[in-house]
N, C-alpha and C positions, 0 to 999 in steps of 0.2 A: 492027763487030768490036770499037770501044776500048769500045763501052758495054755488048758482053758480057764483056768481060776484066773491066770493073768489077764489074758484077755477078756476076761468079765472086770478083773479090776479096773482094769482100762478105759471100760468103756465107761463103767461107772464114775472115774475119774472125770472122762471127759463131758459125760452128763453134767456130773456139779461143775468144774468152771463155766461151762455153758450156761448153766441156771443162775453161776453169780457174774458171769458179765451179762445178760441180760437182767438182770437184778439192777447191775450198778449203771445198763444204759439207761432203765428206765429212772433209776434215781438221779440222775442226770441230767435226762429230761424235761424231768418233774422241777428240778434248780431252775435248770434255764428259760421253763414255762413261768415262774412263780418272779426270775428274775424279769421277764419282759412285762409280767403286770404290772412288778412294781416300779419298772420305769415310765408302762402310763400312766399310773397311779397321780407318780410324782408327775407328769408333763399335765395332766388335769389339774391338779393341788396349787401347779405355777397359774397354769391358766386360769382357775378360778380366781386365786388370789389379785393377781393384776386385773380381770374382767370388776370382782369388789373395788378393786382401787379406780378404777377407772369411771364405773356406775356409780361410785359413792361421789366423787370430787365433780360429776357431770350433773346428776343430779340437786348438788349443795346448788353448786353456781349458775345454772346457764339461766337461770331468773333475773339474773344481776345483768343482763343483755338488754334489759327493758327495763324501763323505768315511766312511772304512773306521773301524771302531768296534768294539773288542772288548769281549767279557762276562767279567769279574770276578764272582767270588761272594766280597764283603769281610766278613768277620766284624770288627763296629765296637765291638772291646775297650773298656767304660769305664775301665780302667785304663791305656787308651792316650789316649781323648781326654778323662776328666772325670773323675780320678781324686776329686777333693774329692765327685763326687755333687752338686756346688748349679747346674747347669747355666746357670753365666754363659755371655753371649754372648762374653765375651773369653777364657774360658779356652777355650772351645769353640774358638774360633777358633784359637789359639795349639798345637793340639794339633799331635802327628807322622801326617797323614795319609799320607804316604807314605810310611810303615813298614807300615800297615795293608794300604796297593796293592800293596808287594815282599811283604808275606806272602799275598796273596791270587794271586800273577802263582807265588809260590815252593808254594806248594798245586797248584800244576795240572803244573808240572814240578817233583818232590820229587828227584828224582835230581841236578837242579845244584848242583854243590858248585863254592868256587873262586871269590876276589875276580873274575876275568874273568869267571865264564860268570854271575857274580850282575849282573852291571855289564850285560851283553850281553842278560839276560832285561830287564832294568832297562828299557833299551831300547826293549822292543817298546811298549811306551805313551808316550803325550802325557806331557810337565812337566806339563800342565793338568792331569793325573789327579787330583791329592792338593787342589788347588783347588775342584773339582767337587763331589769328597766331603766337603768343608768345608762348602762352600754346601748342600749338601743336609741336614748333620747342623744347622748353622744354623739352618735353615730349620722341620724339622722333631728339635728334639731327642730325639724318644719313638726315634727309630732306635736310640738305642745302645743296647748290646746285644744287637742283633738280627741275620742274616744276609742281606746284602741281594745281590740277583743285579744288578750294576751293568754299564753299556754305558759305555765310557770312547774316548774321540780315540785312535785310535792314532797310533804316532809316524807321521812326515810318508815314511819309508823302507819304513816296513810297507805306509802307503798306497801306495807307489807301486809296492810289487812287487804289491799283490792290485791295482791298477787295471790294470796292463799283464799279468794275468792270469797270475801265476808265471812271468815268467820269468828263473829262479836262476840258471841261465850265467851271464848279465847282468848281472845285479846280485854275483854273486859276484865276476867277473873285474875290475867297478868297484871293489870292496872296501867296497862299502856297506855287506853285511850278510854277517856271517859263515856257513860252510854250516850253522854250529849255528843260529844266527834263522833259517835257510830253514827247516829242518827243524820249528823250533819252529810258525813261519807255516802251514805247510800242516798240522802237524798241528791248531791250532785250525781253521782251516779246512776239514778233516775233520769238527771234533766240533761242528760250526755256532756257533761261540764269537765269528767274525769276517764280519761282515758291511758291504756298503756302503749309506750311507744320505745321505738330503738333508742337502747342506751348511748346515745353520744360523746353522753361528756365522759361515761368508762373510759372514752378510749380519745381523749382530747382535753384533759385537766389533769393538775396533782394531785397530789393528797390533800386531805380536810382534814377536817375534825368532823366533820358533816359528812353519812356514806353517803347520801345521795349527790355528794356535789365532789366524792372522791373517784381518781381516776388512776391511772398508769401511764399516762403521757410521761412527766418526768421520769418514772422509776426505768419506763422502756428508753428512754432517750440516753441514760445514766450508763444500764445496759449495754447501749451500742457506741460510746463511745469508751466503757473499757474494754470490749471486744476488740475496736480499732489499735485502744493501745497497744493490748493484748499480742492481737496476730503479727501487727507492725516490729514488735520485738523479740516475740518468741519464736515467729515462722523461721526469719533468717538465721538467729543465732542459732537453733536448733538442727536447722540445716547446713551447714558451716560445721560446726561441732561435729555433727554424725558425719560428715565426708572427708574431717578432719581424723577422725578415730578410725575409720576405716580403711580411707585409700594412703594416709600419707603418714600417721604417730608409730613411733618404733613401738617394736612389744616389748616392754618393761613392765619392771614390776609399778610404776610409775602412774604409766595408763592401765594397767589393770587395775590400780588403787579408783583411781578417776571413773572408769567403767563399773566398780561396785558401788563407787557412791552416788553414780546417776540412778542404778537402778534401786540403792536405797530412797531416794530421793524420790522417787515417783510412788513410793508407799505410804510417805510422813502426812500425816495430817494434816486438812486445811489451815486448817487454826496455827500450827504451827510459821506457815507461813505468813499467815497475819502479823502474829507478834514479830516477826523478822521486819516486817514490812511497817509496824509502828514504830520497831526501833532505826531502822536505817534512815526510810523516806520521811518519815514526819518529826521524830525526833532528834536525828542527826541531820541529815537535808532543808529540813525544814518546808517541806512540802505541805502545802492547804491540806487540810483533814477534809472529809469527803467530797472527796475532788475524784473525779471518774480516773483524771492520771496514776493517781494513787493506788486507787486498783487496780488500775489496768497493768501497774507494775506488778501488784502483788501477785495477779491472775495468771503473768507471764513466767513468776520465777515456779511458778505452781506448775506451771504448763509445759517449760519448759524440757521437764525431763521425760515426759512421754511424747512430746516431739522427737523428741534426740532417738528415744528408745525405735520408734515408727521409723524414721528415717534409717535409722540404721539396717533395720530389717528390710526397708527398701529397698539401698544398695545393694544389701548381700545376697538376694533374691536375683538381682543381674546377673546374668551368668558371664564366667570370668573370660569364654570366649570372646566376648563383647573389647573388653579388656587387650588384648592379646592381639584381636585384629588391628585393633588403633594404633598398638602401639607399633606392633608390624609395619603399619602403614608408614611411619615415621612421628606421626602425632606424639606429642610430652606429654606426661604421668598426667600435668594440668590438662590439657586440651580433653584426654581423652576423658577425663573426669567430668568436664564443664559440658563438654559437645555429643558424650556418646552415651556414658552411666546416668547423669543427673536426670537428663530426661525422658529416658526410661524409668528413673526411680519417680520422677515426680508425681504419678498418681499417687501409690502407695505413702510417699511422703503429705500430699494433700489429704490425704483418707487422715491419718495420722495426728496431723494440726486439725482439721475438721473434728474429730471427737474430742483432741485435747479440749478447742474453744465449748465445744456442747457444755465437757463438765465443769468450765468455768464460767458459763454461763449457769448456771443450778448452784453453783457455790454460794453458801450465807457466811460462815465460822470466819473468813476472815477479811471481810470486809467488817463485819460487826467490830472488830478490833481496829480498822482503823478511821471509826467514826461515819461511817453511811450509813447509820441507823437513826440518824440526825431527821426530823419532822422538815423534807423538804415541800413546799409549792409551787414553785416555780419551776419551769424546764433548764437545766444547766442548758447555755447555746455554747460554753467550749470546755475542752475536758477540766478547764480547771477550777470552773464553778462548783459549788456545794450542788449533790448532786444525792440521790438513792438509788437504788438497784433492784429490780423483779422479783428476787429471793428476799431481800431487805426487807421488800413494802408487805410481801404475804406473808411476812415474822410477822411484822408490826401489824399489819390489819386480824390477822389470827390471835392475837394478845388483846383487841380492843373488845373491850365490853357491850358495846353495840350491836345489836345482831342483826341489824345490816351488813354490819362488815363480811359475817359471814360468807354468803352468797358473794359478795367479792371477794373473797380470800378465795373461793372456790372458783371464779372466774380469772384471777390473776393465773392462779396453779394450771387451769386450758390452754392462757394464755402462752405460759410458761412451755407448756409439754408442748403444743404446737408448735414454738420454736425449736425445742431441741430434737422433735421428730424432724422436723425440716430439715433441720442441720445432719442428724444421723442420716436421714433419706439421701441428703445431697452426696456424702461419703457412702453409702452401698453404690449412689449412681458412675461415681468418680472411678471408683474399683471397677465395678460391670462392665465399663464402658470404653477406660482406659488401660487396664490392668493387660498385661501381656502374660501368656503363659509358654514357659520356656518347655 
């Protein structure tokens, strides 16, 4: 009888652990189900977020790709621009082209009479207008006297009522355009006089003051030559440095000091390096203030310590066989370093400087510090001209009160991400393609 009571207990024993590990597999389960939701959860929440970031700055900007152009027919009086007849370039230049553009804007609506409604026609064109026609008469002096049928910038208000497709309400109850320029607006746009076309000069002028006549040529040319500084000094000392710490520095407490403070150093803020970089190069050196060199140094001291950090990892991904055969062979610690690891390491080393350059390319914080925030127009043609930056110009165009700028500031930002996707595209292609797996 007690050795079946036991073996009843028994079994009943064994009944409940059975019933609480199945208990605790399904509450286990239940974790690891509730944990995989909520990693898609989160991978949708990334995804959305970047898909908003992306649909928001495509939609601000890709309008700012086009830009609205009216037809002028200028009759180019020589008594307006070359009265003498000897067709200098100076007096040609110096003439009143925009007397020519109000009489050719004042031809097409003869009934405006009245300083205001000459001021309001005045209006519907770019400032750039009388520039334009300068350059052209320039260019080709046999124009004058002739009648030419010209395509001119319209103003930056004109563009934006024919982008957002007339709508006058709107723009009347802003007080942008009065209902006399609506009126005037659509009747060009009746007589085919207004049309939109490829932005060119986005992508072939500086900055303005004027969005319609602002662009990203200097700010992108600014760009690539502190990249040039950039790579030209950070690529090799980076790489030097890391083949230096790895194949050849004793282990002391020395280099372990130096190894903790690269990889502080690849955490410090941008800004931090700016101020370094207004104190050393500009106000000790005395180096031009927004000068592309200038950043390209500060970009490089920026850069340089995740160069170093890449490279490192590079090398030590070589496997030490590699190593060991060389030296076997009779090859020095250098040869086998220069002739058998390096170039192994180089993809990984390139992947490495390619990202560092990306996020010195997106960098604002300290170039602002060392003066590229400066109202440049002109294209710098060598790194030591005053110069702006891609990040610089979409501070500055995002801070104007114009809302033109907008849609450029949303066109700079495509501009912008397309290069650094290219740039990151190029480093996944380098790894893919080159990268060896031991």
């Amino acid at each position: 009888m007690a050795e079946e009571q036991q073996q009843g207990a028994r079994r009943r024993s064994s009944t409940e652990t059975r019933s609480r590990v199945e208990a605790s597999l399904k509450r286990r389960y239940r974790r690891e189900q509730r944990f995989k939701i909520y990693g898609v959860l989160a991978v949708l929440a990334s995804v959305s977020f970047v898909a908003f970031f992306f649909i928001s700055i495509v939609s601000q900007g890709y309008t700012a790709f086009t830009q609205t152009y009216m037809q002028l027919d200028v009759e180019l009086d020589p008594d307006v621009i070359d009265p003498d007849g000897g067709r200098a370039v100076e007096q040609l230049s110096r003439a009143n082209y925009g007397k020519l553009t109000r009489a050719a804007l004042a031809e097409l609506f003869p009934g405006v009479s009245g300083r205001k409604g000459k001021r309001e026609l005045k209006r519907l064109i770019s400032t750039g207008a009388p520039y334009d026609l300068r350059d052209r008469v320039v260019a080709d002096p046999e124009l004058i006297g002739t009648s030419q049928s010209i395509w001119f910038i319209a103003d930056d208000e004109v563009d934006a009522y024919v982008k957002t497709s007339g709508k006058a309400a709107d723009e009347v109850q802003q007080g942008r355009l009065s209902d006399q320029q609506v009126a005037w607006i659509d009747e060009l746009i009746a007589n085919g006089r207004i049309e939109k076309r490829f932005n060119r000069v986005f992508f072939t002028s500086g900055d303005s003051r004027d969005p319609e006549l602002a662009g990203i040529w200097a700010a992108a040319k600014g760009s690539f030559f502190m990249l040039i500084v950039c790579m030209g000094l950070a690529f090799p000392l980076g790489v030097a440095a890391a083949i230096y710490l790895e194949e050849f520095a004793p282990r002391n407490r020395w280099v372990d000091l130096i190894e903790v403070n690269i990889n502080n150093l690849a955490a410090v803020p941008s800004i931090v390096f700016g101020l370094l970089g207004l104190a050393v190069f500009i106000n000790f050196l005395s180096l031009p203030r927004s000068a592309p060199l200038v950043g390209g140094l500060v970009l490089a001291l920026m850069t340089l310590p995740t160069i170093i950090i890449a490279s490192r990892g590079a090398i030590t991904a070589v496997p030490p066989s590699i190593r060991e055969a060389a030296l076997g062979l009779g090859a020095s610690q250098v040869q086998a370093v220069t002739h058998h690891v390096l170039p192994l390491a180089m993809p990984g080393m390139l992947t490495g400087a390619i990202l560092g350059l990306a996020r010195a390319l997106g960098e604002t914080a300290p170039l602002l510090m060392i003066g590229m925030v400066a109202f440049v127009v002109e294209a710098p043609q060598t790194p030591l001209d005053p110069s702006s930056a891609l990040p610089v110009q979409i501070f500055l165009w995002a801070d104007s009160p114009e809302r033109a700028f907008a849609e450029r500031t949303g066109a700079a930002i495509m501009v912008l991400l397309g290069f650094l996707l290219v740039m990151n595209a190029s480093a996944v292609w380098l790894r893919s393609k080159y990268e060896r797996r031991w």
